[in-house]
C-alpha positions in Angstrom: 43.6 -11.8 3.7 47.0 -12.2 1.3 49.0 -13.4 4.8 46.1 -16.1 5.1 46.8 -17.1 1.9 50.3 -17.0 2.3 49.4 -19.4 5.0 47.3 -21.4 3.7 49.9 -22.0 1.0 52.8 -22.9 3.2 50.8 -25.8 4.9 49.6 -26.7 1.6 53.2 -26.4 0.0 54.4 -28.6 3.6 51.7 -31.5 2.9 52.7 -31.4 -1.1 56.8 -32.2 -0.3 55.7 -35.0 2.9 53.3 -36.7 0.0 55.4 -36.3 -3.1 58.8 -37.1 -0.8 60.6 -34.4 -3.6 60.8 -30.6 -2.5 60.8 -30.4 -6.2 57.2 -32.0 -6.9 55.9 -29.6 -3.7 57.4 -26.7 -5.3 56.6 -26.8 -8.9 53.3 -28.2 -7.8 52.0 -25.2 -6.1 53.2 -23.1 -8.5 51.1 -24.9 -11.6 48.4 -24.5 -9.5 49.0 -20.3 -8.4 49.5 -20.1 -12.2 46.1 -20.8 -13.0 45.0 -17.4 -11.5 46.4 -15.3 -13.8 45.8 -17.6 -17.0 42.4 -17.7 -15.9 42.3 -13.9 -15.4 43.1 -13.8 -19.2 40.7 -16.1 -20.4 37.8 -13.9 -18.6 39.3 -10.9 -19.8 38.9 -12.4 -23.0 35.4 -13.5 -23.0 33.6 -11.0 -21.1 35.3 -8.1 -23.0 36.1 -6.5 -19.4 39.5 -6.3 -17.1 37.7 -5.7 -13.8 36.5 -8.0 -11.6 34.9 -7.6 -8.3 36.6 -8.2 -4.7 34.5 -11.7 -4.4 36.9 -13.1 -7.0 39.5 -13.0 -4.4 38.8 -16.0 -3.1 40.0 -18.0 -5.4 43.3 -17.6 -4.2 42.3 -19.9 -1.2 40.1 -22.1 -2.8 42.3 -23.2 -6.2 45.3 -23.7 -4.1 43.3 -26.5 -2.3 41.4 -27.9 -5.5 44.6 -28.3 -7.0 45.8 -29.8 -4.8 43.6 -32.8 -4.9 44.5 -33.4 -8.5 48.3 -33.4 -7.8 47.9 -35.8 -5.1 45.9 -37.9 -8.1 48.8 -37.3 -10.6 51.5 -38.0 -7.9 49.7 -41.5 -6.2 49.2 -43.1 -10.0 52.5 -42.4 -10.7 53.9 -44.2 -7.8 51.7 -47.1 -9.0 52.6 -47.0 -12.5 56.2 -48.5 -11.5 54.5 -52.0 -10.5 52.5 -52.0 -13.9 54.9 -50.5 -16.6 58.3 -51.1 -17.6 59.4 -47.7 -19.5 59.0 -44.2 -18.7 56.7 -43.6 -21.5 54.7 -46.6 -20.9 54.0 -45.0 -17.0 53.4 -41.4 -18.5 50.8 -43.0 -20.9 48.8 -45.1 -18.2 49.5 -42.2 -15.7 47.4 -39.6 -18.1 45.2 -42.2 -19.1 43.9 -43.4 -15.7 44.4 -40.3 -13.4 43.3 -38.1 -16.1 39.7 -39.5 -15.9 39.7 -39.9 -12.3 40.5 -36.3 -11.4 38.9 -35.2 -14.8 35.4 -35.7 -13.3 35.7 -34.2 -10.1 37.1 -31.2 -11.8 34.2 -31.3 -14.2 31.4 -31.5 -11.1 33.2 -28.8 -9.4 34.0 -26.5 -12.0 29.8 -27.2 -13.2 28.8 -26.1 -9.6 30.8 -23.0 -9.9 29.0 -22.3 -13.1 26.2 -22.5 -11.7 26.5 -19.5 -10.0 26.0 -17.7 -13.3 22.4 -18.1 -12.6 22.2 -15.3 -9.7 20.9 -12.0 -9.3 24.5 -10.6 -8.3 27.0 -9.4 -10.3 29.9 -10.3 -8.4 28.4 -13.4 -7.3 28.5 -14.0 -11.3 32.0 -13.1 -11.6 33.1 -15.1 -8.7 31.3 -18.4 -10.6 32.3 -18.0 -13.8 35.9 -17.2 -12.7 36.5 -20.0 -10.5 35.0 -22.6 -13.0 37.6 -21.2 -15.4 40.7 -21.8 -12.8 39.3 -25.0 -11.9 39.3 -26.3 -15.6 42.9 -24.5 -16.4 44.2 -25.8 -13.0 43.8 -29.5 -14.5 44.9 -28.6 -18.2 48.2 -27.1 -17.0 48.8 -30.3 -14.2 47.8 -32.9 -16.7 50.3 -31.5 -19.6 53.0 -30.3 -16.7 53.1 -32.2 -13.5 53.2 -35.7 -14.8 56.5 -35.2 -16.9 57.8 -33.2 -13.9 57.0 -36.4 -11.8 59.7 -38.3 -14.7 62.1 -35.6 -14.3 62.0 -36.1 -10.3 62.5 -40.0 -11.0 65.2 -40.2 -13.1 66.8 -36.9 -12.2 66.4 -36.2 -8.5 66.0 -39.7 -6.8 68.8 -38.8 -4.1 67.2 -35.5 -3.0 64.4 -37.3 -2.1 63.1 -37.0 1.5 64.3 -39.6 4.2 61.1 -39.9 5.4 59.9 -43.1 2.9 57.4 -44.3 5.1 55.7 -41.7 5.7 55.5 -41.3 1.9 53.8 -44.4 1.2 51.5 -43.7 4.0 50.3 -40.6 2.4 49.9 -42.6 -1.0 48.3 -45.4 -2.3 51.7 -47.2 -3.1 51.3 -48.0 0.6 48.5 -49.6 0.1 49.5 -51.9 -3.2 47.8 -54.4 -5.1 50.7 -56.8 -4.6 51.9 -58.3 -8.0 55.1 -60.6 -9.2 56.9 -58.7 -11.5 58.0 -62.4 -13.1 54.5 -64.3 -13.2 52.3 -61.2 -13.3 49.8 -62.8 -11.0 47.5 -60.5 -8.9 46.1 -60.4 -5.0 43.3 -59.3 -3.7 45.0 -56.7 -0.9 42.4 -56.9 1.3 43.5 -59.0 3.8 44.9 -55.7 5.3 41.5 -54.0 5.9 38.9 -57.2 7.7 36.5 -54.5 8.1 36.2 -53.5 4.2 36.5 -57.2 3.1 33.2 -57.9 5.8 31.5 -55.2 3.7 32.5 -56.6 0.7 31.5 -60.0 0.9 28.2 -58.9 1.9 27.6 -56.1 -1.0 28.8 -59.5 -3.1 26.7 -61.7 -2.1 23.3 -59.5 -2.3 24.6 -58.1 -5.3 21.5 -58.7 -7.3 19.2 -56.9 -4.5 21.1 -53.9 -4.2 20.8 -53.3 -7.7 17.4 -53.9 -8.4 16.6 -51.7 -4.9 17.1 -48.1 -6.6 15.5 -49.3 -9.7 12.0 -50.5 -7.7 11.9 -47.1 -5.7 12.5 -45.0 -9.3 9.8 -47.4 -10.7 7.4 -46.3 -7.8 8.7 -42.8 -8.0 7.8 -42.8 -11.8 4.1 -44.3 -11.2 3.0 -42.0 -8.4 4.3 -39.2 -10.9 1.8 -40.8 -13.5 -0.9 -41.2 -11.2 -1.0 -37.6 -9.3 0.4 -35.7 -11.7 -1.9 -33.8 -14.9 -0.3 -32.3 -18.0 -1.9 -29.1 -19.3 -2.7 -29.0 -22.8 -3.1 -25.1 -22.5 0.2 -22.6 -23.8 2.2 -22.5 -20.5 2.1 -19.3 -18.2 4.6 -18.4 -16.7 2.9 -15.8 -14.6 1.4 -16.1 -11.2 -2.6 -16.7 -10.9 -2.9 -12.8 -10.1 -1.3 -11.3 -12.2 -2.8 -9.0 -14.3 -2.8 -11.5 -17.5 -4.1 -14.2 -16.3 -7.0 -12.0 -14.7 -7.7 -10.7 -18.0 -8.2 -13.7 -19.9 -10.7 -14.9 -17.0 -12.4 -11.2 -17.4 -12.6 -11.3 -21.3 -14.4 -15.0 -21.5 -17.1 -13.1 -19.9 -18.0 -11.4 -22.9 -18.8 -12.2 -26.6 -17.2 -11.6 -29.2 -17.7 -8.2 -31.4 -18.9 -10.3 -34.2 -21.2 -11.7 -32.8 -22.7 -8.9 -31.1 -22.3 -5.4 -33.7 -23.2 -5.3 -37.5 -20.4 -6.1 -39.6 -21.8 -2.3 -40.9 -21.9 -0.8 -37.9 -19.7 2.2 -37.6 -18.5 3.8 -34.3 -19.7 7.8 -34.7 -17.6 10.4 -34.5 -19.1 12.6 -31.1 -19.0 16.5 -32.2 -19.8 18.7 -29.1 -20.2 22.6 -29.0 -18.4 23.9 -26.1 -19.3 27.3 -24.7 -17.1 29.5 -22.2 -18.6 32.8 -21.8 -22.7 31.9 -22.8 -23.3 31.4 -19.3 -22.8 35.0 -19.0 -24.7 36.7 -21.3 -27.0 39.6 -20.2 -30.4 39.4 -20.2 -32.7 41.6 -21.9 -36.8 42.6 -21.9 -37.5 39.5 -24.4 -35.2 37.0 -22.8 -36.5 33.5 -23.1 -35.5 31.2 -20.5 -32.7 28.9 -21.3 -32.1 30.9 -24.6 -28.6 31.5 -23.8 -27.5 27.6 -23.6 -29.5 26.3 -27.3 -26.3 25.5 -29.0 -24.2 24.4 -26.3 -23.5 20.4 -25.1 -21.3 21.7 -22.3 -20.5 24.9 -20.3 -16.8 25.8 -19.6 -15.1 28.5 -17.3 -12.1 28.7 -14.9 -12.0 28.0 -11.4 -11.3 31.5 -9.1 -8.6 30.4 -7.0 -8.9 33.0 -4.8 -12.5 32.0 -4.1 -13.0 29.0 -1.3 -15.4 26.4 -2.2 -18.6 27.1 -0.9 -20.1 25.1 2.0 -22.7 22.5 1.4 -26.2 23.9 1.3 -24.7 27.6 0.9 -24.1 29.0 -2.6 -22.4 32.0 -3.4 -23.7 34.5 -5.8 -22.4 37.3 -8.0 -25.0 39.6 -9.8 -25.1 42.3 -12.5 -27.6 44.8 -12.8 -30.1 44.7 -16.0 -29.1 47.4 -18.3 -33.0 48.8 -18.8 -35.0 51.5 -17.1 -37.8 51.1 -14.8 -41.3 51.8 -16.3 -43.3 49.8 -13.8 -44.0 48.4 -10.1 -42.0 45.2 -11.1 -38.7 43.8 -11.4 -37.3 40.8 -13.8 -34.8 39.1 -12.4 -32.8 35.8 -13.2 -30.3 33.3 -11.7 -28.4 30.3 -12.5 -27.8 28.1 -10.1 -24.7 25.7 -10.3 -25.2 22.9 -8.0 -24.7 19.0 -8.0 -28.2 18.5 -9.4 -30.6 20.5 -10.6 -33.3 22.4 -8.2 -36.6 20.8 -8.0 -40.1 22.9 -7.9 -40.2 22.9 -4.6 -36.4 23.9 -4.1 -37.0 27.0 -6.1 -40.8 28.1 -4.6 -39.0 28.1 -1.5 -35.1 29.4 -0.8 -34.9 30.7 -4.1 -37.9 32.9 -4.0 -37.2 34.0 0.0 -33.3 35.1 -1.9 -35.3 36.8 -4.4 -37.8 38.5 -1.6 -34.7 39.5 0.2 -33.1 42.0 -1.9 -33.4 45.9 -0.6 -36.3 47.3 -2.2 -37.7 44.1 -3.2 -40.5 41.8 -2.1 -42.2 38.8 -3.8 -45.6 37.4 -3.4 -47.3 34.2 -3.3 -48.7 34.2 -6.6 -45.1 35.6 -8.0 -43.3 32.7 -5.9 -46.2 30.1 -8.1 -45.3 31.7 -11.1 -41.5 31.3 -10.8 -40.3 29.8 -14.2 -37.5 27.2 -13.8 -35.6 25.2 -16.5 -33.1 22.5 -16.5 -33.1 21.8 -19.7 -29.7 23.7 -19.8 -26.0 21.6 -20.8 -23.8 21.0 -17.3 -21.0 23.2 -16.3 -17.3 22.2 -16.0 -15.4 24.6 -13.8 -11.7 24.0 -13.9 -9.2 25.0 -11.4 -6.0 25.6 -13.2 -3.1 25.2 -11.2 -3.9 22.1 -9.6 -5.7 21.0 -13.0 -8.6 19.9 -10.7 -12.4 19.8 -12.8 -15.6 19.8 -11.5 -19.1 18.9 -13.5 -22.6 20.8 -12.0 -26.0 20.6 -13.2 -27.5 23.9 -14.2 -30.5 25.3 -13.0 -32.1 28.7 -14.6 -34.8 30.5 -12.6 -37.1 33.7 -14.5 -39.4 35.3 -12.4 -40.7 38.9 -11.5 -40.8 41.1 -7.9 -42.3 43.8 -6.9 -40.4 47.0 -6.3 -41.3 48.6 -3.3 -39.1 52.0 -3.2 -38.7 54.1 -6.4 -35.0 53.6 -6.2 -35.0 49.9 -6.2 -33.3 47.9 -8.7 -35.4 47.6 -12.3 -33.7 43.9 -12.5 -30.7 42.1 -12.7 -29.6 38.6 -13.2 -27.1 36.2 -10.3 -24.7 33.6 -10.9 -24.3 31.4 -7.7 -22.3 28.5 -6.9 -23.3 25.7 -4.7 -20.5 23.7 -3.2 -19.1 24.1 -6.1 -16.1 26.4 -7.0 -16.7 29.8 -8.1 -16.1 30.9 -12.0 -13.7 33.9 -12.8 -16.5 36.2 -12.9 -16.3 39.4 -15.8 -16.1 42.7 -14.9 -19.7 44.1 -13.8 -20.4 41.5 -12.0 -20.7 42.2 -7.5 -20.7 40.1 -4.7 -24.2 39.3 -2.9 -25.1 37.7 0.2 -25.2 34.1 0.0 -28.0 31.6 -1.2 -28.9 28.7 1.4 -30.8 25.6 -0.1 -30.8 22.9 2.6 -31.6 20.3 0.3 -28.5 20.5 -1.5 -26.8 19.2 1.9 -25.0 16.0 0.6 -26.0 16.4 -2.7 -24.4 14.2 -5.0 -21.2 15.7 -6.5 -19.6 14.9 -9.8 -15.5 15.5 -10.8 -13.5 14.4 -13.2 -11.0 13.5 -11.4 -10.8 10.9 -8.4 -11.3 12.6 -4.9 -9.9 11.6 -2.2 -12.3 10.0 0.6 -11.4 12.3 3.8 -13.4 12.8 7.3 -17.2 14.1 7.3 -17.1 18.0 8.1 -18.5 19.4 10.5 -22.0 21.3 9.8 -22.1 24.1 7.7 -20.9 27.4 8.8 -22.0 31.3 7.7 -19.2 31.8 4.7 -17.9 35.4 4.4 -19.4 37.2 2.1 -15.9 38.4 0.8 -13.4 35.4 0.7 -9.7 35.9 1.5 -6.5 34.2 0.0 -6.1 32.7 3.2 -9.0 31.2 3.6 -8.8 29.8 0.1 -5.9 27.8 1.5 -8.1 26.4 4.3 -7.4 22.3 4.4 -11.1 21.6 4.9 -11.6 21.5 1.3 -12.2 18.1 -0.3 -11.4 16.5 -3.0 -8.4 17.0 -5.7 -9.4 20.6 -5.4 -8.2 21.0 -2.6 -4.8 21.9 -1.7 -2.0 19.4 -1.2 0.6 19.6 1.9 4.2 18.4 2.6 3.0 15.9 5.6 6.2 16.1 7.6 7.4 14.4 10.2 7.5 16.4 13.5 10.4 16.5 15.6 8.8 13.9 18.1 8.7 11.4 15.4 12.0 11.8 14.2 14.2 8.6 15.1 17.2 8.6 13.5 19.9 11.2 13.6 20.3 13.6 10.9 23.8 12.2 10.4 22.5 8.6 9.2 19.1 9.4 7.4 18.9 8.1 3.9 18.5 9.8 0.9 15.8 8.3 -1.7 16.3 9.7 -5.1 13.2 10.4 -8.0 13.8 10.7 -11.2 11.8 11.5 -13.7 12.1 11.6 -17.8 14.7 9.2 -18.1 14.6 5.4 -19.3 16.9 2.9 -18.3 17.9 0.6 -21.4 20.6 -1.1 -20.1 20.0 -4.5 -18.5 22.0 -6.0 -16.4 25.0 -8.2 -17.9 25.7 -11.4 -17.1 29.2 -10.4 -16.7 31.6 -7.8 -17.8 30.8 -4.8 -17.7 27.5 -2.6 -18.4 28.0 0.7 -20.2 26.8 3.1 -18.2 27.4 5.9 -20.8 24.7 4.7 -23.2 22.6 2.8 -20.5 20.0 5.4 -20.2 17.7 7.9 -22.9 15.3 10.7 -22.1 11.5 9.3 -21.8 10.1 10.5 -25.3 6.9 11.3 -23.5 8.4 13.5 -20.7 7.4 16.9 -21.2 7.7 19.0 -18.2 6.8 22.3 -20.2 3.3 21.1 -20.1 0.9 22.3 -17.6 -0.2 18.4 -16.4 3.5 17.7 -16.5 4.4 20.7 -14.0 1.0 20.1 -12.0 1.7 16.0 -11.5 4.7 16.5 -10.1 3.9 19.7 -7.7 1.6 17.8 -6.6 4.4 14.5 -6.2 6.1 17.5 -3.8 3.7 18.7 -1.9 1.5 15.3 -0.7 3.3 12.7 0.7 2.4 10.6 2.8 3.1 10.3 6.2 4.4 6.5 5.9 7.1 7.6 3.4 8.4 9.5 6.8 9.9 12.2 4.2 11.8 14.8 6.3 13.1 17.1 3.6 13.0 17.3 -0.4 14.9 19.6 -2.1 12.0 20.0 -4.9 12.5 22.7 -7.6 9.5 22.8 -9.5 7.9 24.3 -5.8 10.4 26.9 -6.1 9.9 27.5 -9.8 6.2 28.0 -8.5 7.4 30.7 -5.7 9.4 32.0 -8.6 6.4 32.3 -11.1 4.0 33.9 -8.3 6.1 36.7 -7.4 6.8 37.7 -10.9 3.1 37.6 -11.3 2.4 35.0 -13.3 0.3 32.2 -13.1 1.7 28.3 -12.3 1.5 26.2 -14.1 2.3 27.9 -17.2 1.8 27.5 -20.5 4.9 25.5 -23.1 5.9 28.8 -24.6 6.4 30.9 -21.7 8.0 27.6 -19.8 11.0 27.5 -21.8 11.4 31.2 -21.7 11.7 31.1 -17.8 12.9 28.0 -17.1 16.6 28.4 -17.8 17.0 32.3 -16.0 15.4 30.4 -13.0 17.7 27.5 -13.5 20.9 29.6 -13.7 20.1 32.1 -10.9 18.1 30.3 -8.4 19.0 28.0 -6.0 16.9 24.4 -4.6 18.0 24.0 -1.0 21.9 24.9 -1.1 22.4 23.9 -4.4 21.9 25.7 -7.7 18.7 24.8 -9.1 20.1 23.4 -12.6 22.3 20.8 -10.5 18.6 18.9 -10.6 17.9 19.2 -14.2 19.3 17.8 -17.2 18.9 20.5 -20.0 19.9 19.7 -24.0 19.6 22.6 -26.4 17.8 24.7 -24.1 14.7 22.4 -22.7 14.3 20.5 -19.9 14.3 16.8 -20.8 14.9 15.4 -17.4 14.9 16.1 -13.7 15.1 14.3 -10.4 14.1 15.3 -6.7 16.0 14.3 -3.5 14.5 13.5 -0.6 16.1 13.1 3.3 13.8 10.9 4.8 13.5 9.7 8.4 15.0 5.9 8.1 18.4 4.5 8.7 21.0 4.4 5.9 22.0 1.1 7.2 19.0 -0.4 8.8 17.9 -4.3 8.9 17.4 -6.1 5.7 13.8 -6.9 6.5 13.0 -3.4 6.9 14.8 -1.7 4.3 12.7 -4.4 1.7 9.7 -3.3 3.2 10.3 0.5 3.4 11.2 0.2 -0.4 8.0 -1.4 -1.1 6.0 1.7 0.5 8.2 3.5 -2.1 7.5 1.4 -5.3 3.5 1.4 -3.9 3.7 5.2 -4.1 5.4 5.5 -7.3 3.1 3.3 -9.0 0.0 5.0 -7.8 1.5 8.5 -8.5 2.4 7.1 -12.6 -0.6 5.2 -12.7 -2.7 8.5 -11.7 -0.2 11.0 -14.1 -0.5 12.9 -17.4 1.2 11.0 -20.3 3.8 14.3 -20.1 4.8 12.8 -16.7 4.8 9.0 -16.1 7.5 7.2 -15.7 8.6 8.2 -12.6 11.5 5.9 -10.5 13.1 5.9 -7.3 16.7 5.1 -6.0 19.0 4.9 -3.5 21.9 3.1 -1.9 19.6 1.6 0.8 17.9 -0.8 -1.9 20.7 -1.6 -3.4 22.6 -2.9 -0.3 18.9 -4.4 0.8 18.8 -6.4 -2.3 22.3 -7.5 -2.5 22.1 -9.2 1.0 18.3 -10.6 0.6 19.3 -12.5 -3.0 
């Protein structure tokens, strides 16, 4: 590029001496003009506060050397034509500034202007590049107009007889060739024209329909102005600068649907303060020869216990059932016994007349008769339960359902009582010791029963029909993928080795950070300070359980789309690590920031140590980030590496709009956006 500049100059420096006739003039000419590179380099220094610039700004090597040019070639024809006018050297100089000054003072102004207007882009360099070449521009005619035009003197009066021989070709190349003849004794003036017939047709004609050629742009802006007037409306409303869906404008259209509060609530009116007993271990309690149904639940609002996680979630229709025996002694033919039945609604009359009491007749050593099946008592008058599993944070909300009833006992070593706990599609409760697997409950009618969550499930394929559950589950079959909702377990979906398409060599990476802000915006030039351009989210708290759940779960689910090959994800191995030490995941704050650095420092996260993918101030982790090989090309299309990116930004936003307050915030990176967006602006 510097020998096409060098090029460029020498024909450049060539055309200079054969216009000015003085190898002087060409000379010191090209050099003004060079010299406004580094001036300008100064000035930029100065004003953005930075001494780098980007490779774009280059280019103004070629460009300046041509723009300069232009106003030399000004400079040098005026003074040529300054002889027939003026009598003195200063006299010339004076008219010279004075008229070429503002001839080649506007075209420098336009162009330097367009330049400026670069300043408006998205790029950086495109910025630079702009704002620099405005400058040179502007210094380019400061340092001709105070230089050149004495130099053209000094050539005059100095260097007349090293002037080329070639003096017609010098007055072809200026407009002393083409003079506006005048007597030097009478001062009288010609016309010129007779030279050029075609220009002087043209001018007659522009003279004599002076009047109509004038008034022609001033009809058509007239017109112009009263269509305007005509088609156009002015809105009184406060401008918006947003589009018509975006989320602002929607909500002004969604709030004129409603009244105002004061119009609607008491000026008195007082929002309560809801107070709720919560009970975690009522649901439990034993039952004893006085029991009264429902007893247990009088000063409860809501039911809590914890999700088994070893235990699968039941099939719908089947409900599996733990029971303790009734601490008493048997005095009689007949048996009390209990259950509560957590389903997704409560068990009508006939529910509990029919499978219930055959579940009840179908214990060893019992039987149940038609006028005990009648006299079945059933409540539902009884607060729902919330089971919670806690390490995917998943919660679930059943109705309960409390049946009271007797049996008849039918061998002398049959049970005196006892009192179930079953679970209808529903997952199980850590059960207390004392408690035994039975056999399974089946109530048809709870087949597509309606179930309640607190948390959004995802919509997945209709199972197939229900199938005899094991009576003792296994840790595998807890694991089972059939299981819906946000219960369920989440998988890495990755790409098989058939859908693989780029080699391993060119995959991109695609970088996700979370718990840090970016506070730096970008400059309009200079340079941004990437030292204090960032800070640790305040909210990010990865010590919290929600925090470490959120973004397992960001490892382990996504989707298929994303074509996500390989992520090097540590909080799955600080999982691996808490299981085999025999804890629980997620855990609790305290015990967090007790593990977390021993892991950090002695683990690794793919081939790297683990703490290369945390950032960790005075012993807590305040930010982290997850890498990710994924199956697209590091230099693919434009097109496609826009529209991959938005599948990206689509998941990100779904995964903070669905996150704990400890974990939101997430972003994603990578060199493929950034090339993608500096070639689509």
């Amino acid at each position: 590029d510097l020998f096409l500049a060098g090029g460029s100059m020498a024909f450049v420096l060539v055309y200079l001496i054969l216009h000015t006739n003085s190898v002087l003039l060409g000379c010191l000419g090209l050099m003004l003009i060079a010299s406004a590179i580094p001036t300008s380099y100064v000035l930029f220094a100065l004003v953005t506060g930075s001494n780098k610039m980007s490779i774009a700004s280059f280019l103004s090597v070629f460009l300046i050397v041509g723009l300069g040019s232009d106003v030399v070639f000004v400079y040098t024809d005026f003074w040529a034509d300054s002889r027939l006018r003026k009598v003195n050297y200063g006299s010339r100089m004076t008219w010279t500034l004075v008229h070429a000054g503002k001839a080649s003072l506007a075209t420098s102004v336009t162009t330097a202007l367009s330049f400026f207007a670069n300043l408006a882009s998205v790029l950086k360099p495109l910025r630079e590049f702009g704002f620099f070449m405005g400058l040179c521009v502007i210094v380019v005619w400061v340092v001709l107009s105070l230089v050149y035009v004495p130099l053209c003197m000094v050539d005059e009066y100095w260097c007349r007889r090293c002037r080329l021989p070639c003096n017609k070709m010098g007055k072809a190349f200026t407009t002393s060739g083409v003079r506006i003849s005048r007597s030097e004794v009478s001062g009288a003036v010609g016309s010129g024209l007779e030279m050029y017939p075609r220009i002087s047709r043209i001018t007659r004609v522009i003279l004599r329909y002076k009047r109509s050629i004038c008034l022609c742009p001033v009809v058509i802006s007239i017109g112009f102005i009263i269509w305007a007037v005509l088609v156009l409306q002015v809105d009184s409303g406060v401008p918006s600068i947003f589009p018509e869906d975006h989320n602002l404008n929607k909500g002004t259209e969604v709030f004129a649907l409603f009244k105002d509060t004061s119009e609607v609530f008491n000026p008195l009116w007082v929002i309560d303060q809801p107070q709720i007993s919560v009970c975690n271990d009522q649901i439990f309690t034993p039952i004893s020869p006085t029991y009264q149904l429902g007893s247990w639940g009088y000063n409860c609002q809501l039911n809590w216990c914890e999700a088994d996680p070893d235990v699968t979630q039941s099939e719908e229709g089947i409900c599996k059932c733990w029971r303790r025996e009734a601490m008493t002694t048997c005095s009689s033919d007949y048996a009390t016994v209990n259950t509560k039945i957590v389903a997704g609604r409560q068990l009508t009359v006939e529910d509990v007349r029919g499978p219930v009491a055959d579940y009840f007749g179908l214990t060893a050593g019992h039987q149940i008769s038609n006028q005990q099946r009648q006299g079945l008592q059933r409540t539902t008058n009884v607060a729902p339960v919330v089971t919670e599993e806690w390490e995917r944070g998943s919660r679930e909300v059943r109705e309960v359902t409390e049946v009271l009833g007797t049996v008849e006992r039918t061998e002398q070593s049959s049970s005196c009582g006892y009192q179930d706990l079953c679970f209808c599609t529903s997952w199980a409760c850590k059960m207390p010791a004392g408690w035994r697997k039975v056999p399974n409950l089946r109530i048809p009618a709870l087949i597509n029963a309606t179930q309640r969550r607190l948390s959004a499930s995802r919509s997945k394929a209709p199972s197939a029909p229900p199938a005899p559950v094991p009576d003792v589950p296994t840790l595998s079959e807890a694991m089972e993928p059939k299981l819906e909702g946000p219960a369920a377990p989440r998988y890495l979906e990755m790409l098989s080795p058939e859908a693989q398409v780029v080699a391993p060599a060119n995959r991109a990476t695609v970088d996700v950070v979370f718990g840090i802000t970016v506070t730096a915006s970008s400059l309009l030039l200079g340079e941004v300070d990437l030292e204090h351009g960032w800070e640790f989210t305040e909210l990010h708290e990865v010590s919290q359980p929600w925090a470490q759940r959120n973004m397992y779960q960001f490892c382990t689910d996504f989707p298929l789309e994303l074509r996500v090959v390989e992520s090097r994800c540590w909080i799955r191995d600080f999982r691996t690590y808490l299981l085999a030490r025999g804890n629980r995941f997620p855990i609790v704050a305290s015990q967090f920031e007790q593990l977390i650095i021993p892991f950090a420092e002695s683990y690794l996260t793919g081939m790297r140590s683990t703490k290369d993918f945390l950032w960790i101030r005075d012993g807590k982790v305040k930010a982290s980030y997850i890498p990710m090989t994924v199956d697209f090309a590091r230099y693919a299309a434009t097109e496609d590496a826009i529209e991959y990116k938005a599948l990206w930004d689509k998941y990100l936003d779904d995964f903070n709009l669905e996150a704990s307050i400890y974990s939101k915030g997430a972003w994603h990176t990578s060199v493929v956006w950034v090339r993608a967006e500096a070639q689509s602006a």
